[in-house]
ZAMI-674325 format. One line per 3 residues: number of its first residue (from 1); their letters; for each residue x, y, z of N, C-alpha, C, CB. Coordinates in steps of 0.1 Angstrom, whole numbers, always signed. Glycine has a CB too. Example, Ala and Ser with C-alpha at 12.3 -4.5 7.8 and 13.67 -1.06 7.14 Angstrom:
BEGIN
1 = AS = +132/-57/+78/+123/-45/+78/+132/-33/+78/+113/-45/+90  +128/-22/+71/+137/-11/+71/+129/+0/+79/+141/-6/+57 .
***
This chain:
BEGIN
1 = XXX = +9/-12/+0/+0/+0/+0/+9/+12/+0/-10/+0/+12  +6/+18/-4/+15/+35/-11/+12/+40/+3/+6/+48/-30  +19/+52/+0/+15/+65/+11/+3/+70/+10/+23/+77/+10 .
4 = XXX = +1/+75/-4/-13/+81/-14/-22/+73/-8/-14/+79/-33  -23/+57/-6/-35/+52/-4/-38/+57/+13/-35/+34/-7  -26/+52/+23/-28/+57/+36/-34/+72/+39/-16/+56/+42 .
7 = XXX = -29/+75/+34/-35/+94/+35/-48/+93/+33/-29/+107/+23  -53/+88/+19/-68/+89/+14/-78/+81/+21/-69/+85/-1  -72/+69/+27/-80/+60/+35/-79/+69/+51/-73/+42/+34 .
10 = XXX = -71/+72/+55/-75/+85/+69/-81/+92/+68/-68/+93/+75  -77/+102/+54/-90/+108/+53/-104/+108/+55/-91/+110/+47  -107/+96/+44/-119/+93/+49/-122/+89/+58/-124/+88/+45 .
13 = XXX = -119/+79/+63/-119/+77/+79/-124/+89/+88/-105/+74/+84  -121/+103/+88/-122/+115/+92/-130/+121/+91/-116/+120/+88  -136/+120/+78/-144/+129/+70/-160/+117/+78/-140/+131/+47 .
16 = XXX = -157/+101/+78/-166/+95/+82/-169/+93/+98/-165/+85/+75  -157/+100/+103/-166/+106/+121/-173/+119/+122/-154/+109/+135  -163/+126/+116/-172/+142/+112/-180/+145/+107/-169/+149/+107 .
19 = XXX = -189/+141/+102/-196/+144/+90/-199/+162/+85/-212/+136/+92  -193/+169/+96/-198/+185/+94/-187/+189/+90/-203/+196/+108  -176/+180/+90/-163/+186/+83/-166/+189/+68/-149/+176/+83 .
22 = XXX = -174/+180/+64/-173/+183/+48/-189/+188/+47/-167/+166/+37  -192/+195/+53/-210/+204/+49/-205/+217/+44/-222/+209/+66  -218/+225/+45/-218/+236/+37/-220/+244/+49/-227/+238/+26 .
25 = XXX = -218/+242/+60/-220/+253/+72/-206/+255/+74/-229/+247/+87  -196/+240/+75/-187/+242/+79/-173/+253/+74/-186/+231/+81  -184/+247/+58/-174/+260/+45/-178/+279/+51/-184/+258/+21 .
28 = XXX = -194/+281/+56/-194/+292/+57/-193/+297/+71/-203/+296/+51  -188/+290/+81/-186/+290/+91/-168/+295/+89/-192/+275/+98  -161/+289/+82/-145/+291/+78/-148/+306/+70/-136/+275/+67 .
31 = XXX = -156/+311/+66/-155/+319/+56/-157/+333/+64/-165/+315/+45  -169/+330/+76/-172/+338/+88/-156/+339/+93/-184/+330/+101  -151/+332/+103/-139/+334/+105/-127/+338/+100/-138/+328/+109 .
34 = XXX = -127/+337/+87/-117/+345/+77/-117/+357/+77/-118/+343/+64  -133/+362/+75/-136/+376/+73/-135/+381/+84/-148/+380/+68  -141/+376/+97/-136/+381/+114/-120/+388/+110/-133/+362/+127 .
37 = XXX = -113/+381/+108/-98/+380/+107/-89/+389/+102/-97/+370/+100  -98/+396/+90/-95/+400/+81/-95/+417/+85/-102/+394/+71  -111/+417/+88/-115/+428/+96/-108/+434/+106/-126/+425/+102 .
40 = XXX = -104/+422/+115/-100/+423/+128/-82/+432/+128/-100/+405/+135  -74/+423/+110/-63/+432/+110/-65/+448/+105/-53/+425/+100  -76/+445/+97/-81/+461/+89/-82/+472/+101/-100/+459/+82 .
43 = XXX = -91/+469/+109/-92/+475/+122/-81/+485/+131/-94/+465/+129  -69/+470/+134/-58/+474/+140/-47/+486/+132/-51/+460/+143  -51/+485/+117/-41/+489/+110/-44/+505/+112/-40/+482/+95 .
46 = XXX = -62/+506/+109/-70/+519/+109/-64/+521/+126/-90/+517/+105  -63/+519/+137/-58/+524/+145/-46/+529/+147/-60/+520/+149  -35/+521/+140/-21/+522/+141/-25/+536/+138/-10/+513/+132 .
49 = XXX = -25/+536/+124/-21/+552/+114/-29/+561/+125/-29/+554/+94  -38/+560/+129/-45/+573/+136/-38/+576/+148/-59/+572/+141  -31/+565/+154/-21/+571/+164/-15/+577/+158/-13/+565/+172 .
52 = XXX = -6/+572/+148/+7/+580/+143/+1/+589/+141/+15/+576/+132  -6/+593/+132/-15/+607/+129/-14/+618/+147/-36/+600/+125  -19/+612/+157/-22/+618/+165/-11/+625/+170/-28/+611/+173 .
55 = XXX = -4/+615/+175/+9/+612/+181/+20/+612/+176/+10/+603/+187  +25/+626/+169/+35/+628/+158/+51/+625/+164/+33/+645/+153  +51/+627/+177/+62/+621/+187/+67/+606/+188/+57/+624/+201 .
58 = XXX = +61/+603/+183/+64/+583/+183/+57/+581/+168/+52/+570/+199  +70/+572/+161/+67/+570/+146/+63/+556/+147/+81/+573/+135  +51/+555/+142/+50/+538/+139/+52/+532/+125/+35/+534/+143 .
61 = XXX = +49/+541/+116/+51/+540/+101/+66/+548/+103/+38/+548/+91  +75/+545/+95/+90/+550/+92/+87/+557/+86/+101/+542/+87  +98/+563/+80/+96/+577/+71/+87/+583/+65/+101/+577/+63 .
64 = X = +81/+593/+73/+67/+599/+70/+73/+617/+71/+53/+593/+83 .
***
């Protein structure tokens, strides 16, 4: 038995205790938390600059 078969036979194995691993909630459930994620850096970044903006005494962006 190859490696290819071991891998593909755990898989399934996997996918056949889980059964929500392979749904369509679980895709937009990963897709929710991407966008969380994404937001969450967007956010931090919109803060950085407004300090720097604020707080012209401490550079967070370099050469400005």
């Amino acid at each position: 038995m190859s490696w290819l078969d071991k891998i593909a036979k755990k898989r399934l194995a996997e996918l056949e205790e889980h059964p929500e691993l392979n749904s369509d909630k679980f895709s937009e459930k990963m897709s929710t938390l991407y966008f969380a994620i994404v937001l969450l850096i967007v956010a931090i970044l919109i803060l950085l600059f407004w300090y720097d903006i604020e707080h012209f005494e401490i550079w967070i962006f370099p050469q400005r």
